[in-house]
C-alpha positions as CSV (number, residue, x, y, z in Angstrom):
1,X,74.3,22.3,5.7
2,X,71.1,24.3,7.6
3,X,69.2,22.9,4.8
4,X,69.9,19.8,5.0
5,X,69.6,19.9,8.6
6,X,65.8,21.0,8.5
7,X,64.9,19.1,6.1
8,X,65.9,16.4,8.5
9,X,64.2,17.7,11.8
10,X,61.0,18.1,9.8
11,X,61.4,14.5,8.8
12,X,61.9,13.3,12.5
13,X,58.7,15.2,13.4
14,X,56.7,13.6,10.4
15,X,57.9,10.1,12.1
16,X,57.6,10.8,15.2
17,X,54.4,12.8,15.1
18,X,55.9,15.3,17.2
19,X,55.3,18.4,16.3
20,X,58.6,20.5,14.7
21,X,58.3,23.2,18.0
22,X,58.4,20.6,20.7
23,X,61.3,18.7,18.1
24,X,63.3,21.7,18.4
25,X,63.0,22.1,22.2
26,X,64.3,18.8,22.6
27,X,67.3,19.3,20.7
28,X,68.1,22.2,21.8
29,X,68.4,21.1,25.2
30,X,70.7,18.1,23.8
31,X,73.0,20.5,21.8
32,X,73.2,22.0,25.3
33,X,74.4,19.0,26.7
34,X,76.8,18.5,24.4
35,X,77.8,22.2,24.1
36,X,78.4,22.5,27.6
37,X,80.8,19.6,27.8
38,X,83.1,20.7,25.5
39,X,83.0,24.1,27.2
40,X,82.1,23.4,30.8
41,X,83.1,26.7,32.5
42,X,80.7,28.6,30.5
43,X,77.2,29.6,31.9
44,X,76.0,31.3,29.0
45,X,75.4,29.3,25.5
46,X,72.6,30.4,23.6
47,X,70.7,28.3,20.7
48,X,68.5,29.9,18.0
49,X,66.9,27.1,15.4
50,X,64.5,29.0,13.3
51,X,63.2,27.3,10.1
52,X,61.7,29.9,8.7
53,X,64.6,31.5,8.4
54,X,67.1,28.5,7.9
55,X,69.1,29.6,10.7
56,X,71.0,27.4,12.8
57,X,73.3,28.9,15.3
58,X,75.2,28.3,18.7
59,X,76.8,30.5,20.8
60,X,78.6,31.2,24.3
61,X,77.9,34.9,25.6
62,X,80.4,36.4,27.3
63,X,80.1,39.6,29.3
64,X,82.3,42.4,28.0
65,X,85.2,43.9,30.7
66,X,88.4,46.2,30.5
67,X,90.7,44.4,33.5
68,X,91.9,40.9,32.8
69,X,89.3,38.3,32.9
70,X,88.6,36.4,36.2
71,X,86.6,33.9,34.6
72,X,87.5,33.7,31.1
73,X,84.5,31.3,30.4
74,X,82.5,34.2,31.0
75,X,84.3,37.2,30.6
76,X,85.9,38.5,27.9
77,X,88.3,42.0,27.8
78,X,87.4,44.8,25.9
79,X,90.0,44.7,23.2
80,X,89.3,40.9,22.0
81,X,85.4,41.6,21.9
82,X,85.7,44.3,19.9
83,X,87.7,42.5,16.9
84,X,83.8,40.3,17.3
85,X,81.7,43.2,17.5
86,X,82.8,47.0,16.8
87,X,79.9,48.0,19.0
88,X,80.9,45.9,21.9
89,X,81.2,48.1,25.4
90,X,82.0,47.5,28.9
91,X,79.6,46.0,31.1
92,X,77.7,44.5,27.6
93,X,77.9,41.2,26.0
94,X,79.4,40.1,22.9
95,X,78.4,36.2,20.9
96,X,80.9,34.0,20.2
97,X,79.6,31.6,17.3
98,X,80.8,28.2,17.6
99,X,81.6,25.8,15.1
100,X,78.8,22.7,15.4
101,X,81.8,20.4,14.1
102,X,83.7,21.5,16.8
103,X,81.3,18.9,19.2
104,X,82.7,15.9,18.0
105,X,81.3,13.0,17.6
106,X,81.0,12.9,21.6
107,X,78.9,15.8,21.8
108,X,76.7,14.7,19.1
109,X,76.3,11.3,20.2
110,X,75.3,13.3,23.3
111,X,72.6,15.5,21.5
112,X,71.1,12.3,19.4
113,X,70.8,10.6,22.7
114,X,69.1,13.4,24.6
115,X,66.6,13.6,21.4
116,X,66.0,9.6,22.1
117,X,65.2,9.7,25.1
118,X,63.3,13.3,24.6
119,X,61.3,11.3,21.7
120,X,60.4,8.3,23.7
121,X,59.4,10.3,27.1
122,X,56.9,12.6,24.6
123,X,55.2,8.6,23.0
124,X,54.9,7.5,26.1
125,X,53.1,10.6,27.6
126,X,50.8,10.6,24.0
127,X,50.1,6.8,24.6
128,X,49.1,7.0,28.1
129,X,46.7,9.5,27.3
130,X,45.3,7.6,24.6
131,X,45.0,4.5,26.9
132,X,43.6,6.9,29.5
133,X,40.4,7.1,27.4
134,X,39.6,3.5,27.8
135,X,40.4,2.8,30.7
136,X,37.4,0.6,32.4
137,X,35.8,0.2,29.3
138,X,35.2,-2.3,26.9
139,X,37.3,-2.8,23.4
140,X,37.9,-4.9,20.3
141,X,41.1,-6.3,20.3
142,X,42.5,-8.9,17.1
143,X,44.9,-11.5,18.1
144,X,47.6,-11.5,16.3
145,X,49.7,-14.3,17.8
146,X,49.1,-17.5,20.5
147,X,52.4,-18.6,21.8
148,X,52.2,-22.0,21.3
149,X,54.2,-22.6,25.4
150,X,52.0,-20.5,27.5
151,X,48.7,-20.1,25.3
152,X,49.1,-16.6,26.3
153,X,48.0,-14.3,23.5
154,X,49.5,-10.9,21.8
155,X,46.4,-8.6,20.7
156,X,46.1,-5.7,18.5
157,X,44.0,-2.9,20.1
158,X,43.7,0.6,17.7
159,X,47.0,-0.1,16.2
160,X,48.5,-0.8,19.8
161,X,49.9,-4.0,21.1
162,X,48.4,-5.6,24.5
163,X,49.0,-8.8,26.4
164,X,45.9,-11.4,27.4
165,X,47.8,-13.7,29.5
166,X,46.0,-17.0,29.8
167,X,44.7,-16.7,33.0
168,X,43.0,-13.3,32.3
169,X,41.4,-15.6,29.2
170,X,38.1,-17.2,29.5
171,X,38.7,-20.6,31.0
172,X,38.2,-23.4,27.9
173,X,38.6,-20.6,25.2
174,X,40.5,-21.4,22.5
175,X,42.4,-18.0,20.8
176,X,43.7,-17.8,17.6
177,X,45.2,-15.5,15.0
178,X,42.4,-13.2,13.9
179,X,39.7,-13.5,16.0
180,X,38.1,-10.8,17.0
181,X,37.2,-9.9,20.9
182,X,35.6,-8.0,23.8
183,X,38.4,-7.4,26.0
184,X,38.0,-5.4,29.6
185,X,40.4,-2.3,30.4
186,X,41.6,-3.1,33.8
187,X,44.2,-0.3,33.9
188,X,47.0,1.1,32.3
189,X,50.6,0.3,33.3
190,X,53.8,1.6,33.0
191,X,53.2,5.0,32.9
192,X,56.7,6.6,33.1
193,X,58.0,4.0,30.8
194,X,56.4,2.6,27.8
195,X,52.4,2.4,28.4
196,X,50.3,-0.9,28.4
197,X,46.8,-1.7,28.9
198,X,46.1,-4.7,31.3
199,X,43.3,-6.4,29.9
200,X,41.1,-9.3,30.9
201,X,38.4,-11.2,29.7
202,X,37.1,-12.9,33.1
203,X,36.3,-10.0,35.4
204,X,32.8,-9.3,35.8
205,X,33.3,-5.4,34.4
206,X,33.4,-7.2,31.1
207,X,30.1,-8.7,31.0
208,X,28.6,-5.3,32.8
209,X,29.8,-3.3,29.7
210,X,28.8,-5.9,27.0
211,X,25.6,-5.7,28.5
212,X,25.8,-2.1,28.5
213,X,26.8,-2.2,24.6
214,X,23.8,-4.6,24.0
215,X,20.8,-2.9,25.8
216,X,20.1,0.4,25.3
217,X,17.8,0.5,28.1
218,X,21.0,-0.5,30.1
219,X,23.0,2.6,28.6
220,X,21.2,4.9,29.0
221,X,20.4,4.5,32.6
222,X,16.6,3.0,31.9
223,X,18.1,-0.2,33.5
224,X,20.2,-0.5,36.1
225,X,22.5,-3.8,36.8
226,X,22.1,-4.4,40.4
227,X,25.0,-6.9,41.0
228,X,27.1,-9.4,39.1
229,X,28.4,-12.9,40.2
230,X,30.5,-15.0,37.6
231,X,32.6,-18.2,37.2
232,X,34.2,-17.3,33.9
233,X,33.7,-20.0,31.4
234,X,30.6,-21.3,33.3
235,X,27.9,-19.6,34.1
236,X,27.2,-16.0,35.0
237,X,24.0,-14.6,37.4
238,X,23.2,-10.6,36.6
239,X,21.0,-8.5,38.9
240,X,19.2,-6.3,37.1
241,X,16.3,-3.2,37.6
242,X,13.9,-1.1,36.3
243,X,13.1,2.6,36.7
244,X,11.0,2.8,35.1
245,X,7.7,0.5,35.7
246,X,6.5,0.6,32.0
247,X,10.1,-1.2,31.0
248,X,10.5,-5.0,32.2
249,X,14.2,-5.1,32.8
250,X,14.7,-8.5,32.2
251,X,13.0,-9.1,29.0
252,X,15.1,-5.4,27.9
253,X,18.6,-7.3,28.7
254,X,16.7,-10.7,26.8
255,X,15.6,-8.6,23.6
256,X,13.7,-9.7,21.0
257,X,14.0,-13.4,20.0
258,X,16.8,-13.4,22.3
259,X,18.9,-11.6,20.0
260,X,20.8,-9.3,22.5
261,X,21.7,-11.7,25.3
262,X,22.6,-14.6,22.4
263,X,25.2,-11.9,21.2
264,X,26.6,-11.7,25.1
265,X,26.9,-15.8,25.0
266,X,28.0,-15.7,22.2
267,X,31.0,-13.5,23.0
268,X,31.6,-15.4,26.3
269,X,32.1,-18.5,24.3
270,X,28.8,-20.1,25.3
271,X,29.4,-19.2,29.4
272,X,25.5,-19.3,30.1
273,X,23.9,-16.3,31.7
274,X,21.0,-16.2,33.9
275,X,19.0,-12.7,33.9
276,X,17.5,-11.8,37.8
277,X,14.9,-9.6,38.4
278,X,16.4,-7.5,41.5
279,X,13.9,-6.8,44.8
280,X,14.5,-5.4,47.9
281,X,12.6,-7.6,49.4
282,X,15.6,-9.7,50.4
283,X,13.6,-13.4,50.8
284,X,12.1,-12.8,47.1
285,X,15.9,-11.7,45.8
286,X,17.4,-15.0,47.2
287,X,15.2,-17.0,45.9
288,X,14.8,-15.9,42.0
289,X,19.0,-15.5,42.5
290,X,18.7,-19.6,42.8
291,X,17.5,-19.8,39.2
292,X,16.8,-22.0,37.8
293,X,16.2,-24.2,40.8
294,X,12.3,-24.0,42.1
295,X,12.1,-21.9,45.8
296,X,9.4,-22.9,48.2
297,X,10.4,-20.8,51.0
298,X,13.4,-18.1,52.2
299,X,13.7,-17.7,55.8
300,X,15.6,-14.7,56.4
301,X,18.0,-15.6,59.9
302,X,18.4,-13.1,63.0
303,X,22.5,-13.3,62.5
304,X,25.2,-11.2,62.9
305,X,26.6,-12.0,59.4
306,X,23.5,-12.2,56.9
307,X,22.6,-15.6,56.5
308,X,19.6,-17.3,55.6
309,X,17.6,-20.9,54.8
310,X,15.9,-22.4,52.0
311,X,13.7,-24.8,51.2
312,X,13.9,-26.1,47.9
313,X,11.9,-29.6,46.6
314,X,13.7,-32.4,46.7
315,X,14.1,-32.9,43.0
316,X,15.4,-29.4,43.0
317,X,18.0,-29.3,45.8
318,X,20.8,-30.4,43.0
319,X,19.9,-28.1,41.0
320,X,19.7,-25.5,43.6
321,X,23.0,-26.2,44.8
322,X,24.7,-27.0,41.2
323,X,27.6,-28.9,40.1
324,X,30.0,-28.4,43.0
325,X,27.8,-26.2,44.5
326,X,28.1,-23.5,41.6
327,X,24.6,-22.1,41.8
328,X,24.7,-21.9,45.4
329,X,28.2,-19.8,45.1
330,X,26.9,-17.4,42.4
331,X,23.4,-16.4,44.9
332,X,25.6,-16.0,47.9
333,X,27.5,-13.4,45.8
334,X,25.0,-11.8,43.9
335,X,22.8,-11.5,47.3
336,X,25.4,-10.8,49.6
337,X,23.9,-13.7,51.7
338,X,24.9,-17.1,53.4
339,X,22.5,-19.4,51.6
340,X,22.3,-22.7,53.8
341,X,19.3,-24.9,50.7
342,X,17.3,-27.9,52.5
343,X,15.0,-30.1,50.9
344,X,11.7,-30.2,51.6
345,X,11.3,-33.4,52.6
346,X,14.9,-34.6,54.3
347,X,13.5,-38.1,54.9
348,X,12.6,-38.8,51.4
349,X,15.1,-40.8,49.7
């Protein structure tokens, strides 16, 4: 029966990936469980599961005394221990072996469900730590089903199941099974029950780190991305900077034959980008942040908030402002400023 019984455990491990050590911890402390309920006024039950030696063995321990035993769960007189043990003695302790069968099905029903439970606390702590690592980042993910209802889609990330609800999608996207994506780590969830990544394709971390995985300049630290604004599905305004003066930061992020930011576009499902040089001269900032609208002038305004004006041609001021005043919205956010745009001319029809 030990045989068959490790033969078993080793099996759970294999299908767990648990290893057998931590396996054997667990269900020992489920045989205890169950042990102790069949013999609830005893303190002492020892376990040995050693399969190395195919030995399989519980037992309650009883301290050894020669009056009559006050708690007979935990006592046992002299004369009884020693038909166990001819070398039992007063004030020692003798092992009485139990009979496994004698759990019942109760008891083992106990055990198998403390091993469950054991089992699914030890996945989830493994998963968390494997979501741990990407965390922020940027990852593949295959769809592997759109429900037809919700449009929300079920992705496959390293063998793992996630959820890209539709409003984390990028607006006008269509997903379908197979397609292969850039997703964005937001977080992971759930941690002291079954882990999941929260993942999003809108935020403007996603386009950071596909920039990041495009431009080498931008990984390693040669180019720095200022600030990001972004109307997902739109159109996308990145801030970006060189340290070094020999590297033009913008064309770095373009690359040649604008292979790397067609790849980024490309991903985005055609959202269009537009690539600023950063300055700290605030008045030069604004108005390259207003591409691709022509700037005549930024005057920077004595406020308490920051705020300033523009003055734009007046075949540029729809440009400047955009459809629904799109353009205007992405500036304000990648500047940081209020941007109030006037024509040039306001009389001119």
């Amino acid at each position: 029966m030990n045989n068959e019984f490790f033969a078993a455990l080793e099996l759970l491990a294999k299908e767990n990936n648990i290893e057998t050590e931590q396996l054997i911890e667990n269900i020992k402390q489920g045989i205890l469980k169950a042990a102790k309920r069949d013999y609830p006024d005893s303190e002492n039950i020892g376990i040995e599961i050693n399969p190395e030696k195919g030995k399989f063995d519980v037992r309650i321990i009883k301290t050894v005394v020669d009056t009559i035993p006050e708690n007979p769960g935990n006592e046992i007189h002299i004369d009884e221990a020693k038909t166990i043990s001819k070398r039992a003695r007063v004030g020692g302790t003798v092992e009485i072996k139990i009979d496994t069968k004698k759990f019942g099905r109760v008891a083992a029903q106990s055990a198998k469900q403390s091993i469950k439970q054991d089992i699914k606390s030890h996945e989830s702590a493994r998963l968390a730590a494997q979501f741990d690592s990407k965390k922020q980042e940027c990852v593949s993910a295959v769809v592997t089903k759109v429900e037809p209802s919700t449009l929300n889609a079920i992705v496959t990330i390293d063998k793992n199941e996630a959820y890209l609800v539709r409003s984390e999608q990028i607006p006008g996207e269509v997903l379908k099974a197979g397609d292969i994506i850039k997703v964005y780590v937001q977080d992971v969830v759930n941690l002291t029950k079954k882990p999941a990544l929260k993942i999003t394709r809108t935020r403007n971390e996603l386009v950071a780190k596909l920039f990041e995985l495009e431009v080498p300049e931008i990984y390693d630290g040669t180019v720095e991305i200022k600030s990001i604004s972004r109307e997902a599905g739109a159109r996308t305004k990145i801030a970006v900077y060189s340290r070094d003066k020999n590297v033009d930061a913008v064309g770095a992020c373009i690359g040649p034959k604008h292979s790397r930011i067609s790849s980024i576009v490309e991903e985005l499902k055609g959202e269009k980008i537009d690539i600023i040089p950063y300055s700290e001269d605030d008045a030069e900032f604004i108005a390259k942040a207003l591409s691709p609208a022509e700037v005549l002038r930024v005057d920077i305004l004595e406020d308490e908030v920051k705020s300033c004006k523009v003055i734009v041609p007046n075949n540029q001021l729809s440009l400047a402002i955009g459809n629904k005043g799109q353009n205007a919205k992405l500036a304000h956010r990648l500047t940081g400023y209020k941007i109030d745009i006037l024509p040039e001319n306001p009389t001119d029809n």
